[in-house]
N, C-alpha and C positions, 0 to 999 in steps of 0.2 A: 438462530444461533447455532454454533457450530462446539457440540460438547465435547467436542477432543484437545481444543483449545480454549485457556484462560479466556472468562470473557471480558478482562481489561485488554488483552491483546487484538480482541475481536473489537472493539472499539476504537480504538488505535488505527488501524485498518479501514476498519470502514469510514470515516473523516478520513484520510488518507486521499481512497476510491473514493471519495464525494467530492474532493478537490480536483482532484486528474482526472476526473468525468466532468467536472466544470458545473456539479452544484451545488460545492460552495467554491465562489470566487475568493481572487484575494483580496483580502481587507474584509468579507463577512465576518458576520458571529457565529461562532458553533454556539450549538444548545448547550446549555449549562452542565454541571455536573449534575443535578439535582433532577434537570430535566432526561439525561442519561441512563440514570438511577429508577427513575417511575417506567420510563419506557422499558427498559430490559428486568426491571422488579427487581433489582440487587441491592448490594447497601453502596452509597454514595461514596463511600472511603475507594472501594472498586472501581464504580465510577471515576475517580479522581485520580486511580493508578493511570489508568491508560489517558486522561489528556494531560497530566504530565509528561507521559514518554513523549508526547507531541511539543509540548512546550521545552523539555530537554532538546530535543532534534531540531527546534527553532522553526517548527510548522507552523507551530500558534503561538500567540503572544500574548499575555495575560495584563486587563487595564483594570488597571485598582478600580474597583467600585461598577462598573462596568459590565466586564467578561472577558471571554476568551473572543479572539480572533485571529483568522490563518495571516501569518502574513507573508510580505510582497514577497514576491519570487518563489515562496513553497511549491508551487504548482510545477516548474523547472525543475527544481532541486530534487523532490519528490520522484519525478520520470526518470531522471540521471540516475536516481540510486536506484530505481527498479530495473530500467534497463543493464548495470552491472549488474545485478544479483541476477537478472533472468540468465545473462552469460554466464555467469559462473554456477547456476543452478542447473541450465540445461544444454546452453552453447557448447562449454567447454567440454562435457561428458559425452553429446552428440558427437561431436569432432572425435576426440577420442576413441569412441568406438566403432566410427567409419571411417577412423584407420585403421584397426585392428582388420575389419570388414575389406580390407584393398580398395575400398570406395576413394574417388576423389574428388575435389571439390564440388566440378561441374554434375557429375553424379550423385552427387548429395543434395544439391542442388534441384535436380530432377525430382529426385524421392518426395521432398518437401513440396513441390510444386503440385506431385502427381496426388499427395494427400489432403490438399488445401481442395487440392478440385474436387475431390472426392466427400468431402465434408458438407 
């Protein structure tokens, strides 16, 4: 767990990345809150912050008596909203500053290429 950030947000997140990694499909069951709750050792009310914001955002769908499960189409929806936030977290501010740099695109282009290799 990551102590710089709430860890109802850290749960959130992680169901998120286990959908968009493809291990939980759509229509599984996420673990319970309770089961949340034991495994991270918090109190359940925490637990129940973060798969709310999921069930708020229409990732999971809650069946009386039952549980929680993702549903159809979260797996899309999920990638769409991370793909705009990764632009506007790092596209946008990249671009930005390799023009301030006189860089153009194709040369930007390059730099990216030559660090991918380099990894």
């Amino acid at each position: 767990m990551d102590e710089s950030r709430p860890i109802f947000i850290q749960i959130t997140e992680q169901v998120e990345n286990d959908i968009i990694e493809g291990t939980l499909a759509e229509g599984a069951q996420i673990p319970s809150i309770n089961e949340f709750a034991t495994f991270h050792r918090i109190n359940p009310a925490t637990a129940l912050r973060g798969v709310n914001r999921l069930v708020d955002d229409g990732t999971v769908e809650k069946r009386r008596g039952i549980g929680m499960f993702v549903t159809i189409g979260a797996r899309e929806r999920l990638i769409e909203r991370r793909r705009a936030d990764f632009a506007d977290t790092y596209i946008r501010p990249l671009i930005v500053e390799a023009e301030k740099l006189g860089l153009d695109v194709d040369q930007l282009a390059a730099l990216i290429r030559a660090e991918r290799i380099e990894s």
